[in-house]
KOLNUPA-51960 format. One record per residue (C-alpha): x, y negated, z; residue number from 0. Coordinates in nm, 4 decimals. Layout:
node X:X; Y:Y; Z:Z; mivex:NUM
...
END
This chain:
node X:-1.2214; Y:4.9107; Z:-4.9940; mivex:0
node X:-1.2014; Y:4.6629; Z:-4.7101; mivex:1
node X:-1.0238; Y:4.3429; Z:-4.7245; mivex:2
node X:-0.7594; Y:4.2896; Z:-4.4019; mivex:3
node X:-0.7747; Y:3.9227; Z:-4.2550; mivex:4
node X:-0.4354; Y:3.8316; Z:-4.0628; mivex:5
node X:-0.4194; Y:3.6549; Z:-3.7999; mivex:6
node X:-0.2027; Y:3.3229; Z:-3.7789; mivex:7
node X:0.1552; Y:3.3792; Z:-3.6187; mivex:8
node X:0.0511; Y:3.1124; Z:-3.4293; mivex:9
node X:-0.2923; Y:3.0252; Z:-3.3005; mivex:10
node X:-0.4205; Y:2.7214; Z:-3.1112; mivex:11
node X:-0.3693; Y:2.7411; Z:-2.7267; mivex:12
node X:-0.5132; Y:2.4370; Z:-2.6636; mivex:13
node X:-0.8608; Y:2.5791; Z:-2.4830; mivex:14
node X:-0.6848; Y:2.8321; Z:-2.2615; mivex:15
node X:-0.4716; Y:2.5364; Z:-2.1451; mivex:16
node X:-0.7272; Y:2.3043; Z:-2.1218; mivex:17
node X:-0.8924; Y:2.5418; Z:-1.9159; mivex:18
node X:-0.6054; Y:2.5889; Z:-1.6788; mivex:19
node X:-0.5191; Y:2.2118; Z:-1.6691; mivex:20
node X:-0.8888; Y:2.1190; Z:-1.5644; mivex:21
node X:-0.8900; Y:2.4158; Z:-1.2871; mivex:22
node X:-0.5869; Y:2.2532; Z:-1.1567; mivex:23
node X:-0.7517; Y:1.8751; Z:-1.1609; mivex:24
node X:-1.1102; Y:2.0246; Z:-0.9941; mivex:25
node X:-0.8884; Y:2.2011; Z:-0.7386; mivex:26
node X:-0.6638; Y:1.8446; Z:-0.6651; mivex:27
node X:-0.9795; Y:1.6471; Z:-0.6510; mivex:28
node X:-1.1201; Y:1.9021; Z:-0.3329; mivex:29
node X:-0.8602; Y:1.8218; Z:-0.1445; mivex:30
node X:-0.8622; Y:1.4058; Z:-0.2436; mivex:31
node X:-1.2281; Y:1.4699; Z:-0.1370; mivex:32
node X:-1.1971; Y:1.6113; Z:0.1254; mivex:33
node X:-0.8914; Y:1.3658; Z:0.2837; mivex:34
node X:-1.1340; Y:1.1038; Z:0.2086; mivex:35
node X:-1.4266; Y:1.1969; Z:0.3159; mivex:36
node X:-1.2685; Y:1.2813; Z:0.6788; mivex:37
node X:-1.0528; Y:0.9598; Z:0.7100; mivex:38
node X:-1.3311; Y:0.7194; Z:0.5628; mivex:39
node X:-1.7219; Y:0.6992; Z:0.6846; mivex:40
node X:-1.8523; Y:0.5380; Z:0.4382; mivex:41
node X:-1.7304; Y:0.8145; Z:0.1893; mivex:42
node X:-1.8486; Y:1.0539; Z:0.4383; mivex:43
node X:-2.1500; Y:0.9061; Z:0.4010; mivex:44
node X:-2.1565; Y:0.8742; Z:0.0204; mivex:45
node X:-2.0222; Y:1.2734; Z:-0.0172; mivex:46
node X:-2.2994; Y:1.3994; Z:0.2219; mivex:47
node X:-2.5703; Y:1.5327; Z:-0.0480; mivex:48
node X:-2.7571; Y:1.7502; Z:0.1658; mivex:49
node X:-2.7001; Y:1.7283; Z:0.5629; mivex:50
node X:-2.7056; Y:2.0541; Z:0.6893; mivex:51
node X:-2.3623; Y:2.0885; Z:0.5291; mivex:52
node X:-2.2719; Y:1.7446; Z:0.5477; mivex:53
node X:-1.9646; Y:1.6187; Z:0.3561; mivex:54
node X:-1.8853; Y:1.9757; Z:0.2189; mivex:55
node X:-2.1604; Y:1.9417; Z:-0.0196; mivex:56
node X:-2.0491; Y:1.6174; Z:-0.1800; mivex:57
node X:-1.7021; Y:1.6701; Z:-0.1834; mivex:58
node X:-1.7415; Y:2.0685; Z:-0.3446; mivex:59
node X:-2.0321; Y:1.8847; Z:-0.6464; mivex:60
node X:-1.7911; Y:1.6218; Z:-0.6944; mivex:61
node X:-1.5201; Y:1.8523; Z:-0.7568; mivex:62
node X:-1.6676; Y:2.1023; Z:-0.9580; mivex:63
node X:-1.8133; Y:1.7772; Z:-1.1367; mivex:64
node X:-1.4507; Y:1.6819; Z:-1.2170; mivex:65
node X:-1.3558; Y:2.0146; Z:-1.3563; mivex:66
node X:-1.6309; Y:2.0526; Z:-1.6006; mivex:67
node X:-1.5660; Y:1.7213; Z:-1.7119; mivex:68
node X:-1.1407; Y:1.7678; Z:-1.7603; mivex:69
node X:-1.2270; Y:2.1032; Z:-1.9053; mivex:70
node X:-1.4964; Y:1.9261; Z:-2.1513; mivex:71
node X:-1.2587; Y:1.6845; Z:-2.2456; mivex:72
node X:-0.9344; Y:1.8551; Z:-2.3131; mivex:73
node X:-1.1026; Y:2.1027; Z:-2.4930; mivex:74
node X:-1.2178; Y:1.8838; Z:-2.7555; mivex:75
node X:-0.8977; Y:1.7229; Z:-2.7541; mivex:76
node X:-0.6920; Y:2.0048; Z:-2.7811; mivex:77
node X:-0.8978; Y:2.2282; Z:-2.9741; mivex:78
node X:-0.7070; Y:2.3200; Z:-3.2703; mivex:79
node X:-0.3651; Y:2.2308; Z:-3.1028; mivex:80
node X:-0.0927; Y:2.4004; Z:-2.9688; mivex:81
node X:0.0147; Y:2.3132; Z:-2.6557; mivex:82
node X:0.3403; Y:2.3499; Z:-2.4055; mivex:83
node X:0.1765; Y:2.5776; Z:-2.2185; mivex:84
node X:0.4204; Y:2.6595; Z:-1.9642; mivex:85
node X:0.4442; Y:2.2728; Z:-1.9014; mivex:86
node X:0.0761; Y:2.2542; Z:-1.8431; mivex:87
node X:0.0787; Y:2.6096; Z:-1.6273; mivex:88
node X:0.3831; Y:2.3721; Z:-1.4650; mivex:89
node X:0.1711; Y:2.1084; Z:-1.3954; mivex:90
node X:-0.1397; Y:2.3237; Z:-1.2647; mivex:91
node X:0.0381; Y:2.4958; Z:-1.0670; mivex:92
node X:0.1667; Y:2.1568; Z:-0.8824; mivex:93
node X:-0.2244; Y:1.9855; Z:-0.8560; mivex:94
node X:-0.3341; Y:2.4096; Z:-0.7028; mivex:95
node X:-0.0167; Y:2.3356; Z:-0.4040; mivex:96
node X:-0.0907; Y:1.9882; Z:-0.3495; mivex:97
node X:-0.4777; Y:2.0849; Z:-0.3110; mivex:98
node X:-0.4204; Y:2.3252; Z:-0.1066; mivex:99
node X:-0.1685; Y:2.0951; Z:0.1227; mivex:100
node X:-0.4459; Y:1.7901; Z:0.0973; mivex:101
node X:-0.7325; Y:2.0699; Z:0.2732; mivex:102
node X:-0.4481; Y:2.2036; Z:0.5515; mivex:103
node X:-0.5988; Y:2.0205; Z:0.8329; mivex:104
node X:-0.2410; Y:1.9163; Z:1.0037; mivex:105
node X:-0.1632; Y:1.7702; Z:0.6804; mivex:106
node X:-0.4588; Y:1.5908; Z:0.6190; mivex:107
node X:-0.4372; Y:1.4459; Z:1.0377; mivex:108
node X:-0.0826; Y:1.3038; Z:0.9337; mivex:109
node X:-0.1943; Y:1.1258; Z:0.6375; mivex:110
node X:-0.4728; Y:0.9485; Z:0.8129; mivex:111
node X:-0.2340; Y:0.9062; Z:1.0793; mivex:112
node X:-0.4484; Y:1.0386; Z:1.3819; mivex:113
END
């Protein structure tokens, strides 16, 4: 006879919202990135990895270098927790907007005031 293992009532949700959390920082730092590199040269300058693309290649390696490191880090830190995750969904959801606000050209023109 086999022996049935139940699950807990209540198990950690701390990776899934890490994961969501750091998708949400990777995507805000794009659009920082991307304001910056435009309305600055010398962070044009510093962003552009590989010139043929110019800034785009910094500012997309820098970004997906921020989400990799938020995702390694909250994981650890919440990896037997339970989280509020509508909060962080909350939260997310508000760093996905304002990313994709920061890369709407218009937008980005009236915050470097040109």
């Amino acid at each position: 006879m086999t022996e049935l293992k139940i699950a807990p009532q209540n198990p950690a949700n701390g990776p899934v919202a890490a994961a969501v959390l750091a998708c949400g920082f990777g995507c805000f730092a794009l659009g920082v990135l991307s304001v910056a590199g435009d309305g600055s040269k010398s962070v044009a300058a510093a962003l552009n990895f590989y010139n043929p693309t110019g800034t785009l290649s910094g500012v997309t390696t820098v970004a997906i270098a921020i989400w990799l490191v938020c995702w390694a880090v909250l994981a650890i830190r919440w990896r037997n927790k339970i989280v509020a995750f509508g909060k962080i969904s909350a939260i997310a959801f508000l760093l996905l907007a304002s990313s994709l606000l920061l890369t709407f050209p218009p937008f980005g023109d009236l915050l470097l005031g040109r």
